[in-house]
C-alpha positions as CSV (number, residue, x, y, z in Angstrom):
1,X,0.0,0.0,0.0
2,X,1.2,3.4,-0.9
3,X,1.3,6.3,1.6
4,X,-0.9,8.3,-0.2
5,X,-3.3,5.0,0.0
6,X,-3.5,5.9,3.7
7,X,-5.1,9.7,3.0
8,X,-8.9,9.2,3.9
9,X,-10.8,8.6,0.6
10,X,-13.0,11.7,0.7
11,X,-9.9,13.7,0.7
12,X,-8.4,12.9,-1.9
13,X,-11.6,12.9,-3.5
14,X,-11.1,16.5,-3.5
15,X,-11.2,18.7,-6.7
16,X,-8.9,22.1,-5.6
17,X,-10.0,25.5,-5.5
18,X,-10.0,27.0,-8.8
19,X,-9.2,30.6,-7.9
20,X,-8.8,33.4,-10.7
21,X,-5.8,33.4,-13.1
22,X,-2.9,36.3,-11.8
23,X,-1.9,38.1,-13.9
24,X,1.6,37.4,-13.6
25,X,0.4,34.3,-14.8
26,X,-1.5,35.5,-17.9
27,X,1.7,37.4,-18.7
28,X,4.2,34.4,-18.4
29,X,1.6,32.2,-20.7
30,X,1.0,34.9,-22.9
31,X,4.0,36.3,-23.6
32,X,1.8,40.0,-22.5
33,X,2.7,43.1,-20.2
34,X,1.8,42.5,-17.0
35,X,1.2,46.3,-16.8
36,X,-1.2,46.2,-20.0
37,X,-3.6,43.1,-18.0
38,X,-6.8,43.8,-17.0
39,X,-8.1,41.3,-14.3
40,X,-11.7,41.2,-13.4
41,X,-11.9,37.7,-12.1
42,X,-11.5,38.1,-8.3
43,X,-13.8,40.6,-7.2
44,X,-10.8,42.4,-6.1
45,X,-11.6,46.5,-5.2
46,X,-10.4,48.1,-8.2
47,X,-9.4,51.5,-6.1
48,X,-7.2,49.2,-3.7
49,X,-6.7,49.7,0.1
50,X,-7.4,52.8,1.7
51,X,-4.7,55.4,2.6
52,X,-5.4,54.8,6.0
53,X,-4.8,50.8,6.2
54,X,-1.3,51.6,3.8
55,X,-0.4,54.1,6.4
56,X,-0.9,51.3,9.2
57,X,0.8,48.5,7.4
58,X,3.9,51.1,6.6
59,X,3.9,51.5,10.6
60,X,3.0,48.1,11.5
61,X,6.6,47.2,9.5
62,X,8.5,48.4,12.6
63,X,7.3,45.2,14.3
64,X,7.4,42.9,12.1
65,X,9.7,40.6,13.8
66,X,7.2,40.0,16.6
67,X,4.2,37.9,16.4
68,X,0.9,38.7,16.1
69,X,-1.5,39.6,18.5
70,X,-2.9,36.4,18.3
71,X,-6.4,37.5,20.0
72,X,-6.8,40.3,17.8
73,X,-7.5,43.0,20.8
74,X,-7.1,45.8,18.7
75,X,-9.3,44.3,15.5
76,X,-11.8,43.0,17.7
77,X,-12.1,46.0,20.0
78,X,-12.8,48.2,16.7
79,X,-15.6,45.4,15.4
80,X,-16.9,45.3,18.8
81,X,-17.7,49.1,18.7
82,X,-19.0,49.4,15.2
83,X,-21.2,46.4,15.0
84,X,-22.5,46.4,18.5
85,X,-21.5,42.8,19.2
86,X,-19.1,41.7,22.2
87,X,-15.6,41.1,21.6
88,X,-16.1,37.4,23.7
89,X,-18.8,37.0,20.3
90,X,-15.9,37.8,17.6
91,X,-13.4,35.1,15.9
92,X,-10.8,36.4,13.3
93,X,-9.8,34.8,10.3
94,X,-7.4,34.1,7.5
95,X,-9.6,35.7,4.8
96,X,-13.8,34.7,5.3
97,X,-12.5,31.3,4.0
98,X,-10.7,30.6,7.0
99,X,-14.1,30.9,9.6
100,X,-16.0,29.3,7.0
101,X,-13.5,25.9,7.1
102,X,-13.7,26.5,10.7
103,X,-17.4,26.1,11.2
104,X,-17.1,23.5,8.8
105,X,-15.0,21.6,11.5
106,X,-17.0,22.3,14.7
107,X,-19.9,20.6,13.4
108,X,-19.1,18.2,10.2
109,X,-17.8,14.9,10.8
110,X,-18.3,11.7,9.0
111,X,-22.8,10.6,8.5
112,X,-23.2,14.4,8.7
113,X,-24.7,16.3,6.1
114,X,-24.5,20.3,4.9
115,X,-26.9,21.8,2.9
116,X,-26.2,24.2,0.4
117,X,-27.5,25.9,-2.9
118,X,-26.5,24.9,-6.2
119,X,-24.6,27.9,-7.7
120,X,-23.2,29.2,-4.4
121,X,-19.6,29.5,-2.7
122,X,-17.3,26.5,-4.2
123,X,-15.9,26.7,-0.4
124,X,-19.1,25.2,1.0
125,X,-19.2,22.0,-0.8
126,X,-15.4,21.8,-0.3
127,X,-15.3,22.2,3.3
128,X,-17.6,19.8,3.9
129,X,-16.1,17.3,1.9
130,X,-13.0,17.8,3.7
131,X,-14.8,17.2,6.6
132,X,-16.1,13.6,5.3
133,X,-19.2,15.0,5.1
134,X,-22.3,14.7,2.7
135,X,-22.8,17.7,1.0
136,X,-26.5,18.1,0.1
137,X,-27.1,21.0,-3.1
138,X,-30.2,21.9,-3.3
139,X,-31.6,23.5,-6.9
140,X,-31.0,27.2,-7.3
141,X,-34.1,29.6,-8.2
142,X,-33.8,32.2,-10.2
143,X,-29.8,31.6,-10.0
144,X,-30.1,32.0,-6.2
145,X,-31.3,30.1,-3.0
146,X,-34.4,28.4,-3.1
147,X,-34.9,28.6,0.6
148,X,-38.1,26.2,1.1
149,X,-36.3,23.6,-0.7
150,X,-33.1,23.9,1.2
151,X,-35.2,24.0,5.0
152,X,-37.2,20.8,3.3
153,X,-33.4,19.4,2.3
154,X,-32.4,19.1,5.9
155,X,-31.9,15.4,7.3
156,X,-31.8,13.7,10.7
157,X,-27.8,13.9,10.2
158,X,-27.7,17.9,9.2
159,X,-25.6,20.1,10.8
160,X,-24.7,22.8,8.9
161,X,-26.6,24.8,6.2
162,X,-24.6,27.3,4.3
163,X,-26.3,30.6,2.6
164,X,-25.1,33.6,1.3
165,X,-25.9,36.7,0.5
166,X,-25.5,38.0,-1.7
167,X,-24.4,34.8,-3.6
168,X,-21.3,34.6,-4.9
169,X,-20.7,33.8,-8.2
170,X,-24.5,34.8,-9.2
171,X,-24.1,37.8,-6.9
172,X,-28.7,36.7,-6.1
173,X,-30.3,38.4,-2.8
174,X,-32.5,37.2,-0.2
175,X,-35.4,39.4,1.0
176,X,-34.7,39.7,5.2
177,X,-38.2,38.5,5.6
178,X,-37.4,35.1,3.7
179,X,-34.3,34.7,5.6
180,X,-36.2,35.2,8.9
181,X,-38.5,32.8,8.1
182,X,-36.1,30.3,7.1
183,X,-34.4,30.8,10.6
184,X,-37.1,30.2,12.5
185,X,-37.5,26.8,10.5
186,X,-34.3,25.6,11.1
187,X,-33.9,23.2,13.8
188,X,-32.0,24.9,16.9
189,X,-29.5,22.1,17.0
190,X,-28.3,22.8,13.1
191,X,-26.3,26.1,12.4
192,X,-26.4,28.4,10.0
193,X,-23.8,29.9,8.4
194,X,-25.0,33.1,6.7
195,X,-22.0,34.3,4.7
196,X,-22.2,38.2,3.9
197,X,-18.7,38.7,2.3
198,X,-19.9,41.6,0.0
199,X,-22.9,43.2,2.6
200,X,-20.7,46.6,2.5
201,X,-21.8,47.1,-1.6
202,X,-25.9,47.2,-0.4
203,X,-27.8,49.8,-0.2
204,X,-28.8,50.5,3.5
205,X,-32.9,49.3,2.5
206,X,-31.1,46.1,0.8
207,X,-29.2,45.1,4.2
208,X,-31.0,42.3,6.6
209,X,-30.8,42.8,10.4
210,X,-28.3,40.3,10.6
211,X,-27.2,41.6,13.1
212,X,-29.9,41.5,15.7
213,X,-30.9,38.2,14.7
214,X,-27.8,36.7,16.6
215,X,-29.2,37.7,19.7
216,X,-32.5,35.4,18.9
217,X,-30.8,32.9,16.7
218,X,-28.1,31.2,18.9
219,X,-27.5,28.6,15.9
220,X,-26.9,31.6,14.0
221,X,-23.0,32.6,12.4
222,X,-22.2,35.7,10.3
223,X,-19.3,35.4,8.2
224,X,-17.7,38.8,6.4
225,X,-14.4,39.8,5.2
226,X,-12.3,42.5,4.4
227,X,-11.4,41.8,0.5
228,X,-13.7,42.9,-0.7
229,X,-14.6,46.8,-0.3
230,X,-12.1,47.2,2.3
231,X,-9.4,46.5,-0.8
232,X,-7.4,43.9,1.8
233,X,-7.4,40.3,-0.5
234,X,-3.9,39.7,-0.2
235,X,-3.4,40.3,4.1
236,X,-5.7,38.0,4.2
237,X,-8.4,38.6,7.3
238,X,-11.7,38.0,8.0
239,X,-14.6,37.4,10.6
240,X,-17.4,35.3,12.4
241,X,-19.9,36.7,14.2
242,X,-21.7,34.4,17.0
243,X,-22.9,33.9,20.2
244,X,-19.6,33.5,22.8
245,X,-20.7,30.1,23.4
246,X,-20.2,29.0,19.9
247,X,-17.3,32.0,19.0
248,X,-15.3,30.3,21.9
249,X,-15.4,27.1,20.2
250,X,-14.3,28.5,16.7
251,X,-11.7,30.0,18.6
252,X,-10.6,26.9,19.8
253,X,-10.0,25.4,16.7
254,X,-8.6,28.3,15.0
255,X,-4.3,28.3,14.5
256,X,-2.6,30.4,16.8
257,X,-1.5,33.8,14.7
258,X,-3.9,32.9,11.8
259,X,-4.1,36.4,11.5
260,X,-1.0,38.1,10.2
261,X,0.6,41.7,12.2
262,X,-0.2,43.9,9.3
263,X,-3.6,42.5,8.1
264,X,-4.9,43.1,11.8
265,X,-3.2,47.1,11.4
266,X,-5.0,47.3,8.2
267,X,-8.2,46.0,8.9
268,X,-8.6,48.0,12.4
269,X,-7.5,51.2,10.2
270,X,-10.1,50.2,7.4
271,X,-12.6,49.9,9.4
272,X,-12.8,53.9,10.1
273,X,-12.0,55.2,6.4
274,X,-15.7,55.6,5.7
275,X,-14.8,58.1,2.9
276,X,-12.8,55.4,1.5
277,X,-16.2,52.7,1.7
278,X,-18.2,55.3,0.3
279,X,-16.3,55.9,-2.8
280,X,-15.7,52.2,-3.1
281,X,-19.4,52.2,-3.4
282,X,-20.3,54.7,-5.7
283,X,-17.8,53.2,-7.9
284,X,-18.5,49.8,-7.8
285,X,-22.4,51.1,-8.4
286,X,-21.5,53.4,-11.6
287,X,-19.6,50.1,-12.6
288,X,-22.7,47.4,-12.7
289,X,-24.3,49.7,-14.2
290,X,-21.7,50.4,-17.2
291,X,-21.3,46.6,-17.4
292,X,-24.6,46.2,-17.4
293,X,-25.9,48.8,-20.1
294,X,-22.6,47.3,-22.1
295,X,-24.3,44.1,-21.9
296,X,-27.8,45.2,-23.2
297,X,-25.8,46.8,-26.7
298,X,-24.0,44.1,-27.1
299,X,-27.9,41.4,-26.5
300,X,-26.5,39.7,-23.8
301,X,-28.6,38.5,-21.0
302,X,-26.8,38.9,-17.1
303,X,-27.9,37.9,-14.2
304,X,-29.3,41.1,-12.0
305,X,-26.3,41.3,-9.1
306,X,-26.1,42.7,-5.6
307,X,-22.3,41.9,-5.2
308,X,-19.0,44.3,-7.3
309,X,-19.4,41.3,-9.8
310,X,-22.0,40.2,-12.7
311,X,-22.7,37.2,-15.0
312,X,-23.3,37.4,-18.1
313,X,-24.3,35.1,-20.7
314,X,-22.2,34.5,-23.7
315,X,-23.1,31.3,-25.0
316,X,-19.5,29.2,-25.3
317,X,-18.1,30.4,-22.4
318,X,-15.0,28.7,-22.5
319,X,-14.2,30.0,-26.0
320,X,-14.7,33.3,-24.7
321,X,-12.6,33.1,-22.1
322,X,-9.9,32.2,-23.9
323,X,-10.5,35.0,-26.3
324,X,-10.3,37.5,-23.7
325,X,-7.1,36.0,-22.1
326,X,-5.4,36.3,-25.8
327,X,-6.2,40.1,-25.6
328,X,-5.0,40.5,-21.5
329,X,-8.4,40.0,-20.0
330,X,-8.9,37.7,-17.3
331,X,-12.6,37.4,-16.5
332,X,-13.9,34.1,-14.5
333,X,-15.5,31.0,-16.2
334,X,-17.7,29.9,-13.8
335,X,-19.0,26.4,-15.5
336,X,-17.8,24.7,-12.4
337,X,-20.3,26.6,-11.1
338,X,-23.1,24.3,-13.0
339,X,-22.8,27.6,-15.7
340,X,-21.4,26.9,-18.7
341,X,-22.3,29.6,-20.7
342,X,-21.8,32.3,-18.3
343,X,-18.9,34.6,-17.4
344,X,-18.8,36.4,-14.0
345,X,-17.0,40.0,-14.3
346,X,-15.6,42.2,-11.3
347,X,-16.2,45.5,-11.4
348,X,-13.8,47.6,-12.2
349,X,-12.4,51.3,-12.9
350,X,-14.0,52.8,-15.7
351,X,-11.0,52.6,-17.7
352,X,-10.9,48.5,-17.5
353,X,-14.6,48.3,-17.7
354,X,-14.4,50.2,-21.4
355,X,-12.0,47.9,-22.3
356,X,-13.1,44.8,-21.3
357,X,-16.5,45.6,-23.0
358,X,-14.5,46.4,-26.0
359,X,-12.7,43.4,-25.9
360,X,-16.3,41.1,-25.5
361,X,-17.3,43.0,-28.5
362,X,-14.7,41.7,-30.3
363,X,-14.6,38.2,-29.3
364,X,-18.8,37.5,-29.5
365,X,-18.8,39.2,-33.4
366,X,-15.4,36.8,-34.6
């Protein structure tokens, strides 16, 4: 028997993480200037990080050589204050992915089940496959959740069901009332993991009171991160929200120092640039709506989004793809998605949204 014969089967069942193509990448392939790449696969914020998170990183260097906080006491203190939760209620993470594998753990074991929608996070079906798991995907509707069918989807062995929203790569919302309903269907002794990694690009009417309903819902996690319209992807941090009882055991469970010195700077500096989340906003709104009205000239149908991304339909997606990557465009195919015949596009500056719509032009009249 070989060693690797000795790996439990479901995990090296596992298909990797597909994430977007770098561009350094694209350049090496492509024989392209890395400086002439436009990369819209990621959902990255095109205006970067704040000027208040760089100037914390650039003093953060000094003490570099020292670990970590490893409890996060500055981070936590500033979530703490601006979301009206306690700190004992708060676990940090390696990017949302991190807290997402982590409730994966606390509840998944072998004859367990998770339910989640088809068309959502490829993290969830991961996870619980990692976990040894059953992974139950329910139908989407509409591209989204269909949230009778996943509450009707839950088993005796359920312990985890995984939602979010906005849905990522579809970029669907849930009405708050629908979610609220579905909550109070849940059984108490299965959590929900309600992942709201791009909540900052809503509207204030569009928000749910996600907030409040930990206090009611103690099955009940709230995952967000700072990649997205804080500008932070590559430091890496996240966050759960949840009540201590459950927190304390995601804390457990989590590596010491999973969250590096000048992520933790950042993120606690982020989190009071509100000039800098309000023109991330604007501009990821005057975005959709260029790719969007790009879309309609060119006939192609899109899937309505809520997130700093879209899908659109192009028909031979993969062909496309490739079409754009020969002219230094990296988009994302999502047909591992169950979407073969749709893109999904970040939004970005108005300069790289031109050209990429150029460039689509191009490749759907060859």
């Amino acid at each position: 028997m070989r060693l690797v014969d000795r790996v439990p089967a479901h995990i090296r069942a596992i298909a990797a993480y597909r994430p977007g193509k770098p561009i350094a990448e694209l350049a090496r392939e492509m024989g392209l200037d890395a400086g002439d790449i436009v990369k819209l696969a990621s959902n990255e914020n095109p205006l970067g990080m704040s000027p208040l998170a760089r100037a914390a990183v650039e003093r953060a260097m000094a003490d570099i050589h020292l670990y970590p906080d490893g409890n996060g006491f500055g981070l936590k203190t500033a979530l703490s204050g601006r979301l009206g939760v306690g700190m004992d209620q708060i676990v940090l993470g390696n990017g949302s992915n991190d807290v997402l594998e982590l409730a994966a753990r606390l509840f998944l074991r072998p004859n367990t089940s998770a339910v989640y929608a088809q068309h959502a996070f490829a993290v969830y079906p991961l996870a619980t496959q990692a976990c040894g798991a059953a992974g139950i995907e329910v139908p989407a509707r509409a591209y989204g959740h269909d949230l009778p069918a996943m509450a009707a989807a839950i088993r005796a062995d359920t312990r985890l069901v995984f939602i979010a929203n906005p849905n990522n790569p579809t970029g669907t919302m849930l009405a708050a009332d629908a979610l609220y309903a579905f909550l109070r269907q849940v059984p108490a002794e299965v959590a929900v993991v309600l992942d709201e990694a791009y909540v900052e690009y809503l509207d204030p009417g569009q928000r749910t009171p996600s907030l409040a309903w930990l206090a009611e819902f103690p099955n009940l996690i709230l995952t967000r991160t700072f990649s997205k319209a804080y500008g932070l992807a590559g430091l890496r941090v996240g966050y759960a929200l949840a009540r201590p009882e459950v927190a304390e055991l995601m804390n457990r469970l989590r590596q010491p120092f999973n969250v590096n010195s000048l992520a933790l700077a950042a993120a606690e500096a982020a989190l009071d640039d509100e000039d800098f989340l309000v023109a991330s906003k604007r501009l990821n709104d005057e975005g959709l709506a260029q790719l969007t009205d790009g879309f309609q000239r060119l006939g192609l149908s899109h899937i309505p989004s809520a997130g700093n991304f879209v899908c659109v339909q192009v028909g031979d997606a993969a062909r496309v793809y490739q079409a754009l990557l020969q002219r230094g465009i990296i988009v994302r195919p999502v047909g591992n998605y169950g979407l073969p015949e749709h893109l999904r596009v970040s939004v970005g500056t108005p300069v790289q949204n031109t050209r990429f719509l150029a460039a689509l032009a191009e490749v759907i009249k060859a």
